[in-house]
C-alpha positions in Angstrom: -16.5 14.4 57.2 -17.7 16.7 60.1 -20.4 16.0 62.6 -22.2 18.5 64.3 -23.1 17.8 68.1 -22.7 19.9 71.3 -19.4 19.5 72.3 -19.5 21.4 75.5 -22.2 18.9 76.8 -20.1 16.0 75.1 -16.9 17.2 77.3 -18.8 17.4 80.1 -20.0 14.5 79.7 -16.6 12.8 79.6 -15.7 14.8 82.6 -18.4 13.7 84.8 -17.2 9.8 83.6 -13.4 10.5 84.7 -15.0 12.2 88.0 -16.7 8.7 88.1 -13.8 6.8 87.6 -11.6 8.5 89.8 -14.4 8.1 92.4 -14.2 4.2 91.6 -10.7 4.0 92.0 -10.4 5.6 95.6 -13.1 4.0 97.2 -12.3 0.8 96.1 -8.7 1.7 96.8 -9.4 -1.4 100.0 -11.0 -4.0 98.3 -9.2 -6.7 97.8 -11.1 -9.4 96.3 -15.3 -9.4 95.7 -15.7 -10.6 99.4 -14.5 -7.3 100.7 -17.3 -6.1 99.3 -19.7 -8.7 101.3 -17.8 -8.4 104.7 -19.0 -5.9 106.7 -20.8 -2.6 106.3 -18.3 -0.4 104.9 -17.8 -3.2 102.2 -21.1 -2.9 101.4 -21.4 0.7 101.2 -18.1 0.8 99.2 -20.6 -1.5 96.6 -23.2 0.2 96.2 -21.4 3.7 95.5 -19.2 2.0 93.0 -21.9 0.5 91.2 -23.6 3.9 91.1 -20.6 5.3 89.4 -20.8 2.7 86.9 -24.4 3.4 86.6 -23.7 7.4 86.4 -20.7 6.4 83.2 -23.1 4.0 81.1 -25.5 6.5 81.1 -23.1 9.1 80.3 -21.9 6.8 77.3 -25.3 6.2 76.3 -26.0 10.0 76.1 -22.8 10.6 74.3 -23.6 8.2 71.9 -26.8 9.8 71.1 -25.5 13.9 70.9 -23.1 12.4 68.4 -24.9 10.0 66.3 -22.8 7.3 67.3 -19.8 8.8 65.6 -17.5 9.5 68.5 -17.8 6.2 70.1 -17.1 4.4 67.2 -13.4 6.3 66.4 -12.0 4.6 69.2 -13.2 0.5 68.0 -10.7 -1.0 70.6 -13.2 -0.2 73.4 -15.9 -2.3 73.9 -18.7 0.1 74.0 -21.5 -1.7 73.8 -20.4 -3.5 77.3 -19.3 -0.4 79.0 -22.7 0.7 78.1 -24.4 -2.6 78.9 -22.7 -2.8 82.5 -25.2 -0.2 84.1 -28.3 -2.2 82.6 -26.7 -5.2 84.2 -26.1 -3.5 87.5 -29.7 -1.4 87.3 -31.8 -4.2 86.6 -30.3 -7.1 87.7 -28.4 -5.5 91.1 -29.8 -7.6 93.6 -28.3 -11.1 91.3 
């Protein structure tokens, strides 16, 4: 069966969310273990970017699971969407826990 959604805003979508996890990946390059994050100012700052990356790919998820009816998301069942997802509520609401 064949579902219509925008894929040009689906792919760029999942363009911005590699973007965000290459971003992830070379700032954290340093951080050694979840105190390197508490340490000193750069530590900090290293934080809050990566947890606005994560922020930036849930709600990319979220969006891609709406243009698409849920259908793309749920081809690839060994990913745990819903937490993926779920992270940048935890990290929105709940940041300063």
């Amino acid at each position: 069966m064949y579902f219509m959604y925008d894929n040009e805003l689906v792919l760029d979508l999942l363009q911005n969310i590699h973007w965000a996890i290459t971003q992830i990946q070379h700032r954290s390059a340093d951080i050694d273990s979840y105190e390197d994050f508490l340490d000193e100012d750069k530590g900090r700052a290293t934080l809050d970017s990566t947890c606005m990356q994560f922020i930036n790919i849930g709600e990319a998820l979220k969006k891609i699971d709406q243009l698409t009816s849920g259908k793309l998301l749920q081809k690839y069942p060994e990913i745990d969407w819903k937490a993926a997802m779920g992270m940048r509520d935890v990290i929105t609401h709940h940041y300063f826990d």
